[in-house]
N, C-alpha and C positions, 0 to 999 in steps of 0.2 A: 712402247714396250716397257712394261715394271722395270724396274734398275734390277731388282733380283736377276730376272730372267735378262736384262744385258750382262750380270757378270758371266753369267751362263753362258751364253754366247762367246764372250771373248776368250774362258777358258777353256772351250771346249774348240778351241781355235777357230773361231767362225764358225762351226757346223752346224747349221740350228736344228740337223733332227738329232744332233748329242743333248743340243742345250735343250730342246724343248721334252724329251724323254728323261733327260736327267732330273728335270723341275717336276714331271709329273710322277716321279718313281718314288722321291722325297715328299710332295705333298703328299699321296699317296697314306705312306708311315706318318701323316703328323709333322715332320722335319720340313728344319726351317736353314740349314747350313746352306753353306753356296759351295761346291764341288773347287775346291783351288784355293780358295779364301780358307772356307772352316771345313776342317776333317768330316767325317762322317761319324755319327756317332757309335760308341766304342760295339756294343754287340752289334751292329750290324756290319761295324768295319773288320771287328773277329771273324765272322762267319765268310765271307769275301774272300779275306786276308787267308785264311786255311784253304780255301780251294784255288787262290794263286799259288801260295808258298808246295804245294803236291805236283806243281807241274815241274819237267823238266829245265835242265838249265835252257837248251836251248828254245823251248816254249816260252818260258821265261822273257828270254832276251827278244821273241819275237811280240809276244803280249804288248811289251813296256812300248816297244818304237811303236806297235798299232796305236799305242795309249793317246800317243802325242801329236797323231798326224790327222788332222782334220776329214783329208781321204785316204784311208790307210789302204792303199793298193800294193800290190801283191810287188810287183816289179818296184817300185818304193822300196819295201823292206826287203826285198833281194840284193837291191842296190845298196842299203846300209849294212845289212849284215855279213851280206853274203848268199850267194846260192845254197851249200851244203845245209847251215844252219836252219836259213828260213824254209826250206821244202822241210827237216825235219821237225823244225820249231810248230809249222803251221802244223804238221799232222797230228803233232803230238797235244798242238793246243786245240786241234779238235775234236781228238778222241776223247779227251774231259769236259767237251761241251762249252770251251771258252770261247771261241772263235772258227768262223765258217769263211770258206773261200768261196765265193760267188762271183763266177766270171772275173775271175782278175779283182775282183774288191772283199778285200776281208773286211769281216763282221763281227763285235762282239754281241753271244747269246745273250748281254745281257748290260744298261748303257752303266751300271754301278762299277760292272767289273773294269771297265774302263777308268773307270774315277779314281779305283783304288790302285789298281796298277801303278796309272803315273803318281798319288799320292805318297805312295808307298817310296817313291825316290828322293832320296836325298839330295841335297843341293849343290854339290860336285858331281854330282851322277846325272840330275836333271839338266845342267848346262852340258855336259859331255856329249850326251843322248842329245840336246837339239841341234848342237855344232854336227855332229855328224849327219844328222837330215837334211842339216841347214847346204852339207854339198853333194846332198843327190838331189832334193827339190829343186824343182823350175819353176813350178806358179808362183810370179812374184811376192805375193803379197804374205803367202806362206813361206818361203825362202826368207822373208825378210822379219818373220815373226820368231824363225828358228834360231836367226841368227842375233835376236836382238834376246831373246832366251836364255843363247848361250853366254852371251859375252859374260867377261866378268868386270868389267870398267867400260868408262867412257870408249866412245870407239866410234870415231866420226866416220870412217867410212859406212861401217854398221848404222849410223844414224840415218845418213843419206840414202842411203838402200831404203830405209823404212820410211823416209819422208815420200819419196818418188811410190812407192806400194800406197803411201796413204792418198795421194792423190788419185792413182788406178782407184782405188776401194772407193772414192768420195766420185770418179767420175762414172761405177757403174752402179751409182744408188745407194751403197752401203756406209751413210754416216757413223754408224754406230765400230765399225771394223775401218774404215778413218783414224776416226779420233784414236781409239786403241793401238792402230799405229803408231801417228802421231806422238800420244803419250808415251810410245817407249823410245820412239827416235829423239825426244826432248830426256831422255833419262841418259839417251848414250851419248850426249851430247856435253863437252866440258863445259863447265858451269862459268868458266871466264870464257868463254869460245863465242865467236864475229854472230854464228847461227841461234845461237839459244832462244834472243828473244823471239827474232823473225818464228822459231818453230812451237815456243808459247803460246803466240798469238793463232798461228793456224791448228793448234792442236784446241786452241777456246774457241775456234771459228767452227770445226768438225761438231765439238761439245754440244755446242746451240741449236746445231740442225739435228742433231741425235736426241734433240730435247733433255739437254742436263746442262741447263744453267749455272746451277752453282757447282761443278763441278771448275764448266769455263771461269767460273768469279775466281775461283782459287789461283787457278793458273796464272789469269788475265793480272792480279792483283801481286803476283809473285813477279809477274814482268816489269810493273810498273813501277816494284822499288829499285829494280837496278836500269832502266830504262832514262838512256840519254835524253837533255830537252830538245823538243822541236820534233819533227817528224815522226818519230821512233814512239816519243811519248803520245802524243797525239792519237796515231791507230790505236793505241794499246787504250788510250781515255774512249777513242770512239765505240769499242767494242766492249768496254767496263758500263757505259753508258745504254745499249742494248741488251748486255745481260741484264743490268735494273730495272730496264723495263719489261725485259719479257717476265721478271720473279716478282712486277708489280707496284714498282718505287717509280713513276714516271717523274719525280720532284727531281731524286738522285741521279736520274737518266740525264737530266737538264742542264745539271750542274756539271756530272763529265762531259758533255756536248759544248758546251759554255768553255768551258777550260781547252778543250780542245781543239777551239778553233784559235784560242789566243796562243795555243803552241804552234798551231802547225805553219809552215813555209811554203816552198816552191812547190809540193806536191798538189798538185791542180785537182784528181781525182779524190786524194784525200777529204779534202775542202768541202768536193762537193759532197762525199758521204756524211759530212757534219753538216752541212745547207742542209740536206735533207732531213738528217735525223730530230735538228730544230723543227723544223718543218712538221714532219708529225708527231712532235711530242706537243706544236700549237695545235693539231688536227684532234688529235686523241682526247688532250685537257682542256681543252676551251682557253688555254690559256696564252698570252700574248699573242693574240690572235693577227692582228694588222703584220707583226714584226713573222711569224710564222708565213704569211703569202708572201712576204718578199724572199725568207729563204731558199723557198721552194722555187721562184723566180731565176732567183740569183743561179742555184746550183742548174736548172736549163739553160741560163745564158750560157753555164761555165763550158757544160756538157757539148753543147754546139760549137763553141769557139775550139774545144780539146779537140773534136771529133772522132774519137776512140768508140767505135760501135757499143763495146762491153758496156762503158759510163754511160753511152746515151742512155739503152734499153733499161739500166737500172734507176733511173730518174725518169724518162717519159708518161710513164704511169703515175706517181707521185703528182708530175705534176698539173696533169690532166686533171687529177681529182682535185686539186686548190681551183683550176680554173672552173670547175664544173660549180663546185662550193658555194664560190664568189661569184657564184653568175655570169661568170662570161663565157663567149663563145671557144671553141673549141679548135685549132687547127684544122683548116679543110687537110684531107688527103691524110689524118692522125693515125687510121686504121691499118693505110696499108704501110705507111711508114713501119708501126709498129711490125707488120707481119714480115716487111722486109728486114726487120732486125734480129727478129727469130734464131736466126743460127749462133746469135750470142748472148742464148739466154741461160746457157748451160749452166752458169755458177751461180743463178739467182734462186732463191727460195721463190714457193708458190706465191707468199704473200708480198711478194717483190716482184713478181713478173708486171707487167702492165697489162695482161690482160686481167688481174684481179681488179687493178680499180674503174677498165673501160666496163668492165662486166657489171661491176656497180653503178655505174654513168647509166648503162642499157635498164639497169633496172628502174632508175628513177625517170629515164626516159617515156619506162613504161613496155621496153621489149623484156618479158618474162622470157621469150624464148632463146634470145641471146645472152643473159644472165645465166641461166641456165647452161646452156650449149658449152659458155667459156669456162665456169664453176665448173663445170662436170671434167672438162678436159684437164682442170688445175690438179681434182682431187685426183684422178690419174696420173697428173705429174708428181705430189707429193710422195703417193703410196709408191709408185714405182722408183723415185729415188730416195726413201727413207726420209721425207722431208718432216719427222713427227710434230716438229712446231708448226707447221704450219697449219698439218692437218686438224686440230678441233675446230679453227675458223673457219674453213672452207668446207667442212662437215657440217658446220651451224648455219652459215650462210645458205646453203640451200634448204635446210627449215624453210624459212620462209616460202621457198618458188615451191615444195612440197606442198604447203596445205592452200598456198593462192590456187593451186591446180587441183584443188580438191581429195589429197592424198595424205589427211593428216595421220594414217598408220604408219605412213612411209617418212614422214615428219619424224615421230616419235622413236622411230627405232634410229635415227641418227643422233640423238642426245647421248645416251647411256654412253658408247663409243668414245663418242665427241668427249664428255665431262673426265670418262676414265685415264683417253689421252691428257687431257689438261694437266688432270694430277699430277700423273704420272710424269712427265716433261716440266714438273713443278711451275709454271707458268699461273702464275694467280688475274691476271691480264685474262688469257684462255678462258682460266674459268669461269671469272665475269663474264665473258663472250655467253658461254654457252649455257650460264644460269639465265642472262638476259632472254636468248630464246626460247629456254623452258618455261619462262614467267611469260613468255606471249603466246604459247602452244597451250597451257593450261588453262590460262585466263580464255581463249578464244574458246575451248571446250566445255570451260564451265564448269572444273575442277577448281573451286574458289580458295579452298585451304590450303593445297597445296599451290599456286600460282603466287598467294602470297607469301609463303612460307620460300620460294624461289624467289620473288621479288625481295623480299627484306634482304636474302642473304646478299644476290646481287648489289642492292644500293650501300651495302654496308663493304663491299669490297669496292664499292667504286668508291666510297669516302676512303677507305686505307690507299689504294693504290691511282687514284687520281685520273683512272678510266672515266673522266667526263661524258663521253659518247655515247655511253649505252644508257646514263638516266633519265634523256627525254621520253626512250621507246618504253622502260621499263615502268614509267609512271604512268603512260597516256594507257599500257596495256592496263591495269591496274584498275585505274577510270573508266577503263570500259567495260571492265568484269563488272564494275559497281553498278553502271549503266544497265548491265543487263538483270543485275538484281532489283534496279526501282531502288538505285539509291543515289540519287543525284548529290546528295550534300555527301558524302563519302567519296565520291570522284572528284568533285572539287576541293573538298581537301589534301588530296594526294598530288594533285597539279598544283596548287598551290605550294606546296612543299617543294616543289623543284627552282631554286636556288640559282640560274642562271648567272655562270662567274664573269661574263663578257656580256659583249653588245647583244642587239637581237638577232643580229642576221649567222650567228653562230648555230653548224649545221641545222641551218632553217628551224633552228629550237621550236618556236614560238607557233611555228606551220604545223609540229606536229603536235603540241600542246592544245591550242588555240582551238581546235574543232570539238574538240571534245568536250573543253571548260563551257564554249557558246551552249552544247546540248546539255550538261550538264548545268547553265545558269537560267536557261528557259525551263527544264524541270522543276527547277525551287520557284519559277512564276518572276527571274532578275530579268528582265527582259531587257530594262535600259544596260545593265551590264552587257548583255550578248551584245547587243547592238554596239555598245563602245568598243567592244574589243574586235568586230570584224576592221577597220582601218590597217591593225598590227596585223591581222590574220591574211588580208591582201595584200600589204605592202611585201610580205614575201611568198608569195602565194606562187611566183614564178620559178623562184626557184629550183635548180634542176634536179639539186641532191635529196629532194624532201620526197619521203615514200607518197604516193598517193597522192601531193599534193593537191592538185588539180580535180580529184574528185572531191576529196574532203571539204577542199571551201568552195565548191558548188554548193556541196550537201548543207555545210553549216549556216549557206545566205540562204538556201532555199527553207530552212528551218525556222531560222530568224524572223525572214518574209511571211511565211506561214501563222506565226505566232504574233503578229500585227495586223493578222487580219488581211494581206499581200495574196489571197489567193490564186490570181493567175502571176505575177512575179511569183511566185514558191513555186509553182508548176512546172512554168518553164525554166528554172533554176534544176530542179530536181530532174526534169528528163534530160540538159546536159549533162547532169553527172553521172545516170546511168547510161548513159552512151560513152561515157571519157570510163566509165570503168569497166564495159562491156571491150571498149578498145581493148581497156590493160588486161583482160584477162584475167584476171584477179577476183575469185567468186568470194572471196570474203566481204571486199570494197562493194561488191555490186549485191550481194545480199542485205548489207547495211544500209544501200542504198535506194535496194526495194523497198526495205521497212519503213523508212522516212518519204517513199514516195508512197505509199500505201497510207502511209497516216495522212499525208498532205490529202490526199484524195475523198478518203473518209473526211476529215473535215471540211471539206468542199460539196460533200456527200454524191460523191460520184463513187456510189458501188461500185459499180462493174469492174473502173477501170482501177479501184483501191481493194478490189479483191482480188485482180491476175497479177496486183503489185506484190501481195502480202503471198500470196498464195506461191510466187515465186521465192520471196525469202522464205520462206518454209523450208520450201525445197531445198533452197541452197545452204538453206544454216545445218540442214539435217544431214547434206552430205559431208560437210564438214565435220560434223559430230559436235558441234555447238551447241549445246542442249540447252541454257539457258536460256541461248539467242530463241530458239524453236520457241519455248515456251510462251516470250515474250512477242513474237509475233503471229503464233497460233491466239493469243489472246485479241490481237489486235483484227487478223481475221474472225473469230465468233464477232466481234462486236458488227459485224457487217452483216452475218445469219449466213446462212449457206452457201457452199460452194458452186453450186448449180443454180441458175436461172431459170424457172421453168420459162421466160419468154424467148431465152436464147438455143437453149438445150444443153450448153457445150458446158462443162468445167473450165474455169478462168485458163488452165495451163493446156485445154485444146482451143481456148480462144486464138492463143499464145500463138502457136502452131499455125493456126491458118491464118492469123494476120500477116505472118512472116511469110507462108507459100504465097500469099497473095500479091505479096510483095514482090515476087520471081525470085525468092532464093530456093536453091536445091533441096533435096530433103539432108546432104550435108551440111549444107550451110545452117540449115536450122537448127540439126543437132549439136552444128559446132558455140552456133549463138547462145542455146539454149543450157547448153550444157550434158546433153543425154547423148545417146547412141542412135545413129541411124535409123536401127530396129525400131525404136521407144518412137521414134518419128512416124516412123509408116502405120505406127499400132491405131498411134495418135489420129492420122488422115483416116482412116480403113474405120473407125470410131465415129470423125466427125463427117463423112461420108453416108452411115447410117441415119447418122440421128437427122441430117437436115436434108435425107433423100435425095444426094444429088450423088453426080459418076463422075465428076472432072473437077481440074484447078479452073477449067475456066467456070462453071457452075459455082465453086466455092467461094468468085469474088464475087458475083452476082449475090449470093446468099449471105454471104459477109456484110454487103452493104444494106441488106435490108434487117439482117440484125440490127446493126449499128445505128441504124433510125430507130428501130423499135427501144434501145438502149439507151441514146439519147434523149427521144420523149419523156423516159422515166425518169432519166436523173433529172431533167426540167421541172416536170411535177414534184421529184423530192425536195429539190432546191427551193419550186415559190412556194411549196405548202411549208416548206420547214424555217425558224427564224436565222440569220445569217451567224454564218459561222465565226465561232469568238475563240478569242485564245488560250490555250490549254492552261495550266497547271500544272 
């Protein structure tokens, strides 16, 4: 939500169809005031101002209370004024067309006249008016907004009222009406008084989930100069320390976290939110990477031994994903542990739950659909409890499962959102997030200006604010835009440029660098380079966290192989990786993966079976909207000639089809394999049905294999009439 439109909100006492018609009545004229903050300006507050100032006194006196009360109900203002007045205040204020009584809820005709009404009070008048709401209202969190209004001084009871409201407000979603609490229960609160800090701190805790960091900085930083050592200081260092990072300073993140654990004491849970937070500030910058797993370690030992359900559940995830990292195994029984922790996940942000980083585990696992499932369920968690930090990540994160599943419109419309949130929640972290997946959305479509034009801004935030994480994927995308232009020496100097500040097994860097540098070092004809560099490219090849791994260094040895002349090694290389990326689901992976088995085939000079290769990446690049990719492998299909065999009859994608019925899959399964619709399948059989006159699946396997002889002799003959195949350039 714009900061504009939250002041709006909080002025308009939480009501967001005040705040949200108030913003649009002011954009509207041009204006740019904020209703509470800055007056209205002068002619348009005259013309208002004359058709308040006509109404009677006791209109008047009913106007003013409507002004102030979020729900101005009828029995409300009966309660503060009076019966007599308000029956004739109301009639009177709506025989001038100010306000309408609707079932028991009055209405102003109009959200200005509202703004002016209460503007128009002065500041003995304005505290009188909400003391007097403050004791007919009963919805907490409005009773406690009236009374923190009124007060004229500190006023601890008034504070605590408003601290208990902010908690209600924070436990039914509404960060942004929290914090606003918060900050007035921290104003009525004496400035030498035992609560002050304790409600500093939770008033910068509200802050951060309402995405206003530097608002929290101010607070958090006003705590920290009157704040005792040890414990006290310590929270206050650990939360100075996450505001840093979420505004983009992970150095200065390090440095509070660092300090913080050297203050704190006996507080077990404290401890481990600084374990942790070392922890991913090693995850996030690549940096101090060895000393970052043991954090993350340390703070599960702590969690177990405390056994506080709240602490587990906000570490368990954490530290799944160091174990996942580092290659090791997982706790048997992690899942449902996790699900039985569930009832104490209430005070965790989305990107603090554990199902955010098992979702990511699922993904490198290779389950899109449980990545999905969990992501989907998050961003529902965030939107419905106001979680705005969280949400540009979990909006960016399914980018990706969008266009793996072939929906890169549905990709694209969650950037825009995602970036506006960033901003707007001043999170510069965020907004690296979600330029990184606009530089891979772009790049994959083939939008080259603008992918780089996202790219640079991204690597240039990840140099200021020390986001390590997103430069491997954003270069390797990069390299493969160049890739699809036929610019192999331009890919490899953009991988080249990545800078790696630690070892190699730093999130699998080199795993996702490495496939790309090989295809891009065999296009310049460095063949012994490719070749030296697959060792580094399998030694972490296992890896769990690395996207794609598992296909891409199939793809890259089967490329290698190829280009040494390895023609059956390249072969059977190339058809396990279109099978490990047919598993994953991922029609980008398995389209890339046709192209290079379509080339492998073609130089082997096995038409047939390098034209239902190429002929499928067609297909799959075109659904993507990869237009590049299309070109580059519609090129590599002409060099084969036709689509159609006249020996066979069939088009390479009804080959497709009836290899797979023959195989006994359903005409589901086919389409699930394939990637089309049922219908596209039956069209398919009902086609190749015709042309090779037969009535049945069993006839089809029969005619199958006497193609496949007839298809075989060919490619025999092209092979010994033709000279052995050598390697590209």
């Amino acid at each position: 939500m714009p900061s504009t439109l939250k002041r709006l909100h909080r002025t308009s006492g939480g009501n967001p169809f005040y705040a949200v018609e108030i913003a649009r009545a002011l954009q509207r004229r041009g204006l740019t005031g904020v209703v509470g903050d800055l007056p209205l300006p002068d002619t348009l507050s005259e013309l208002v101002r004359d058709r308040l100032d006509a109404l009677s006194e006791a209109a008047s006196d009913v106007v003013v209370h409507a002004s102030a009360l979020s729900q101005p109900a009828t029995g409300t203002i009966v309660a503060a004024v009076g019966e007599e007045i308000a029956r004739a205040g109301l009639a009177d204020a709506a025989a001038a067309g100010v306000l309408t009584d609707d079932d028991g809820l009055v209405r102003f005709s109009h959200p200005l006249l509202a703004a002016e009404a209460y503007a128009g009070l002065d500041e003995a008048r304005r505290r009188h008016l909400h003391r007097r709401l403050a004791a007919v209202v009963t919805e907490q969190e409005e009773h406690a907004r009236h009374l923190a209004i009124g007060a004229e001084g500190p006023d601890e009871e008034a504070a605590e009222t408003l601290e208990r409201a902010a908690e209600r407000a924070h436990a039914r979603g509404a960060p942004d009406a929290a914090a606003d609490l918060a900050e007035r229960a921290v104003l009525l609160t004496p400035r030498d008084g035992p609560e002050r800090h304790r409600r500093l701190v939770n008033a910068a805790q509200y802050l951060m989930l309402a995405g206003e960091p530097g608002r929290a900085r101010e607070l958090l930083e006003t705590a920290l100069a009157h704040a005792p050592a040890g414990n006290s200081r310590a929270q206050i260092l650990v939360r100075l320390g996450q505001v840093r990072s979420l505004m983009g300073d992970w150095v200065a993140g390090e440095d509070h976290w660092d300090r913080a654990l050297e203050e704190v004491r006996d507080d077990v849970a404290l401890r481990i939110e600084i374990e942790l937070s070392l922890a991913g500030m090693s995850f996030i910058t690549g940096r101090k990477w060895e000393a970052g797993a043991q954090h993350a370690a340390d703070a599960m030992r702590l969690a177990d031994e405390l056994g506080d359900p709240r602490v587990i559940v906000g570490t368990i995830g954490h530290y799944a994903a160091w174990l996942s990292t580092t290659n090791q195994s997982l706790p048997s029984g992690l899942a449902q542990r996790v699900a039985d922790l569930e009832p104490w996940t209430g005070h965790l942000r989305a990107l603090d739950h554990p199902d955010f980083d098992l979702s990511n585990i699922a993904w490198a696992d290779g389950d899109a659909r449980a990545f999905r499932a969990q992501h989907e369920d998050l961003l529902a968690r965030a939107e419905r409890t106001g979680d705005y930090s969280s949400l540009p990540f979990i909006l960016t994160n399914l980018v990706r499962a969008d266009f793996a599943d072939g929906r890169p419109d549905v990709a694209a419309d969650r950037l825009d959102p995602a970036e506006r949130m960033a901003h707007a929640t001043g999170q510069r972290t965020a907004v690296a997030h979600v330029l990184m997946w606009r530089t891979m959305l772009l790049a994959r479509i083939g939008r080259a200006d603008e992918a780089w034009d996202a790219g640079r801004k991204t690597l240039q935030l990840i140099a200021e604010t020390g986001w390590r994480l997103g430069e491997p994927m954003v270069r390797t995308e990069l390299a493969m835009l160049e890739l699809s232009r036929r610019n192999p020496a331009g890919a490899l100097e953009i991988l080249e440029g990545f800078d790696q500040p630690v070892d190699s097994t730093v999130w699998g860097a080199p795993v996702w660098v490495t496939p790309v540098a090989i295809e891009a070092l065999i296009g310049l004809g460095r063949l012994d380079d490719a070749r030296q560099a697959l060792p580094q490219l399998e030694s972490g090849s296992e890896a769990r966290w690395v996207q794609a791994g598992e296909t891409e260094t199939l793809r890259a040895r089967a490329l290698v192989a190829a280009a040494e002349g390895d023609i059956p090694g390249a072969t059977e290389l190339v058809a396990s990786a279109v099978d490990a990326s047919r598993r994953r689901g991922d029609r980008w992976e398995l389209a890339r993966t046709q192209l290079a088995a379509g080339e492998i085939h073609r130089r082997a000079r096995r038409r047939a079976k390098a034209g239902v290769a190429l002929a499928d990446a067609v297909r799959l690049f075109d659904a993507l909207g990869a237009a590049l990719w299309v070109v580059r492998a519609r090129e590599e299909l002409d060099r084969i000639g036709p689509g159609r065999d006249d020996e066979r009859g069939l088009t390479v994608t009804q080959l497709q089809v009836a290899e797979l019925v023959v195989r006994g899959m359903t005409n589901k399964q086919v389409a699930d394999r394939l990637f089309m619709s049922v219908h596209t399948v039956e069209a398919h059989l009902s086609s190749i049905y015709r042309t090779l006159d037969i009535g049945s699946r069993r006839d089809l396997a029969w005619a199958l294999r006497r193609i496949s002889d007839t298809i075989q002799d060919s490619d025999d003959e092209l092979r010994d009439s033709a000279p052995a195949a050598e390697p590209e350039t």
